[in-house]
N, C-alpha and C positions, 0 to 999 in steps of 0.2 A: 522402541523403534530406533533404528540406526539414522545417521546419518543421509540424505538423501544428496550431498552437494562431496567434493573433494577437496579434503587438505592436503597441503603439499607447504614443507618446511625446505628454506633458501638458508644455505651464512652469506655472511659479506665478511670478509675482513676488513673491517673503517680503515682508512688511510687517514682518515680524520681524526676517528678515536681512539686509535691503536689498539682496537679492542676486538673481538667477533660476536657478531649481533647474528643472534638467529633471527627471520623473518617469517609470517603464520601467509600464508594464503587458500582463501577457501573461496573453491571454484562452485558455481550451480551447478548444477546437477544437467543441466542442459548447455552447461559451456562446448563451443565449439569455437577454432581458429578460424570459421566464416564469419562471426559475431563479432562487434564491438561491445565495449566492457563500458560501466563508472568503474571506477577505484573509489571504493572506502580505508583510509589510512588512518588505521586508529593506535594511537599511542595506550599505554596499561595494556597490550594489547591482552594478554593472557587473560584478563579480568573481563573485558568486553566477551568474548568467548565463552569462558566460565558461568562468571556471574550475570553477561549482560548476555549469555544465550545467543548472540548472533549468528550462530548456526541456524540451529533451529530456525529463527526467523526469518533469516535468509532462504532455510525452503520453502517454509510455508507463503511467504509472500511471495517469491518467484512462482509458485506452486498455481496463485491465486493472481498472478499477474495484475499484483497492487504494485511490486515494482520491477521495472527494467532490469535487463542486464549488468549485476553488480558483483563485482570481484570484492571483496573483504581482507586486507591485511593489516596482520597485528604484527608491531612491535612491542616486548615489555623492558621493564628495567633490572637491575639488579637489585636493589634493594631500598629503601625509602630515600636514603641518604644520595644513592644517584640517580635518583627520579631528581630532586630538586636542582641538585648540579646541570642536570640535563634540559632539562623544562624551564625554568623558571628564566627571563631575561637577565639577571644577575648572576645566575648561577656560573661554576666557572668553566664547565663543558658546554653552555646554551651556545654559542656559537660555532664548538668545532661539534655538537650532534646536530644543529639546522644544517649547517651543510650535508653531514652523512646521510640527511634525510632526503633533501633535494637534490645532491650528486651523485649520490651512490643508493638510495632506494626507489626511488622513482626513476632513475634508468637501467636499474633490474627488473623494476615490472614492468615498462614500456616494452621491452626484450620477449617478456613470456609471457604478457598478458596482450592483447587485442584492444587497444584504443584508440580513442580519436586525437589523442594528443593535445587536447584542447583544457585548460582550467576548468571549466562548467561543467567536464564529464569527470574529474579529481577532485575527492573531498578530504578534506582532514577534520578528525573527530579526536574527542577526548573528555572525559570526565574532570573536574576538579583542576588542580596544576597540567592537567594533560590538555582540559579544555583551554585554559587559558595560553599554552604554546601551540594549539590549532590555532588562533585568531591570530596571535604574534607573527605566525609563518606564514599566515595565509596576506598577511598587510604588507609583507616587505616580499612577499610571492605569490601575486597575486594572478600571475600568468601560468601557474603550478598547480595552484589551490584557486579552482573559482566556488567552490562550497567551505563552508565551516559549520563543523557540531560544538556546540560545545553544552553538558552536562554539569550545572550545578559547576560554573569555572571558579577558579578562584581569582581572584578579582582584585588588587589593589592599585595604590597610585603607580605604580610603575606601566603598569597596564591601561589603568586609564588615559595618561598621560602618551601611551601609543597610538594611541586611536583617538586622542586631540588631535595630535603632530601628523598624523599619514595623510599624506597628499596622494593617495587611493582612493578613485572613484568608487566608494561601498557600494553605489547604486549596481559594482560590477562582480558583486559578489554577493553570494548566496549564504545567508549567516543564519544557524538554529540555536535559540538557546533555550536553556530551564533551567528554572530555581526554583527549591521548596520553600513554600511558607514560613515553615520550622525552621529554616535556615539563618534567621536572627542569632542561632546558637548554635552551632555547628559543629562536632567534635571531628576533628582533622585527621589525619592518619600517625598524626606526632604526639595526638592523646591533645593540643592545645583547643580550646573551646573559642568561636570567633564569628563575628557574625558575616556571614556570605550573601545575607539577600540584599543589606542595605547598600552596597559598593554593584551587585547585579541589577539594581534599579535604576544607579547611575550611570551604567552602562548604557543600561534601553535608554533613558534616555538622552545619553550622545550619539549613539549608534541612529536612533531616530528623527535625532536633529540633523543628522550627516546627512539623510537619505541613503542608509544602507535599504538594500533587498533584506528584508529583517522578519525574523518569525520570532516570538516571544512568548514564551509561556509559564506562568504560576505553577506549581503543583500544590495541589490545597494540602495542607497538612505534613506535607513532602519534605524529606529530612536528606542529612548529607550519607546515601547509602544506597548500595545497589538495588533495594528492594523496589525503589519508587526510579531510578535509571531503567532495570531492566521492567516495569512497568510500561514505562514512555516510549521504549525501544520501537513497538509497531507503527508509532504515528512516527517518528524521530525519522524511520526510514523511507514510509510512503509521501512523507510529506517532501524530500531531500532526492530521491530515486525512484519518482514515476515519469519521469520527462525520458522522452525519447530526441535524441540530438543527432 
């Protein structure tokens, strides 16, 4: 069975990153310029798609009107090495790709996508390094990104030490996370083995002491891989895009 929703592929030329980033947007099947939109901004975007199926779910939930009116766009990277350049708060492209993301990708989709303009209707998502630059972007833009996903993030003191430090009312943002159990040992995308749930624990609980708007969830068994991501995807979505604004 085909597609029920439309893609439609954007470039940017970055003035940021001297580079051309292609951009994925997939529209519902019932998108119309009368309707106002969420924006889902998901980094790995290619993978989300692929592996995490967010087409597919995208119609079937809209289908099933578990969730609101949600536009989906993927960015991906070029290769492992500038994922982390890019993602990572150290890395040495993290600050000229957050800008290309909030100057130059989000006022391409304001343009062609139907929104309210508001943070609470814009989420940023990501898996792994991708999740943990959703949260980093969403704390120092917080009037941009009032949602955050984040999948199994990766998680260390640079990052916790963000969300000590932000003078961000969390209570004003909408944050989803999961970690698998198995995740004590995690094999990374670099082949390194490293434990991701015990720094995701310490998260929940800063995140919880802060008074973020906070959803948290175990996956029993749950290891660092698509299989148990694109598992989680249906609640991930009705839980983050059933509000109407």
């Amino acid at each position: 069975m085909g597609r029920k929703g439309t893609m439609i592929n954007k470039e940017i030329n970055s003035s940021y990153l001297n580079e051309t980033k292609q951009i994925k947007i997939y529209k519902p099947e019932s998108f119309s310029p009368l309707y106002k939109y969420n924006i889902c901004l998901m980094q790995d975007g290619n993978d989300y798609f692929q592996m995490g199926r967010i087409a597919t779910f995208s119609d079937r939930l809209h289908e099933s009107e578990e969730i609101t009116n949600t536009v989906f766009i993927g960015i991906h990277y070029k290769d492992r090495q500038d994922r982390r350049k890019k993602y990572h708060p150290s890395g040495e492209q993290y600050e000229a790709y957050t800008k290309f993301v909030v100057n130059e990708v989000i006022p391409l989709i304001d343009e062609i996508i139907p929104t309210l303009l508001l943070g609470k209707t814009r989420a940023i998502m990501g898996d792994s390094l991708a999740g943990s630059f959703a949260l980093a972007t969403a704390l120092r833009y917080p009037n941009t990104f009032g949602k955050v996903i984040m999948h199994s993030p990766y998680i260390d003191e640079v990052m916790l030490n963000l969300v000590k430090e932000t003078k961000v009312d969390l209570s004003s943002i909408d944050i989803y996370h999961t970690i698998g159990t198995k995740e004590d040992n995690a094999t990374l995308s670099d082949g390194k083995v490293e434990d991701l749930l015990t720094p995701s624990r310490k998260l929940n609980q800063l995140l919880t002491n802060k008074g973020a708007s906070y959803t948290y969830h175990e996956l029993e068994d749950g290891n660092h891989t698509w299989k148990y991501w694109q598992k989680e995807m249906p609640r991930t979505l009705t839980s983050m895009f059933s509000e109407t604004y």
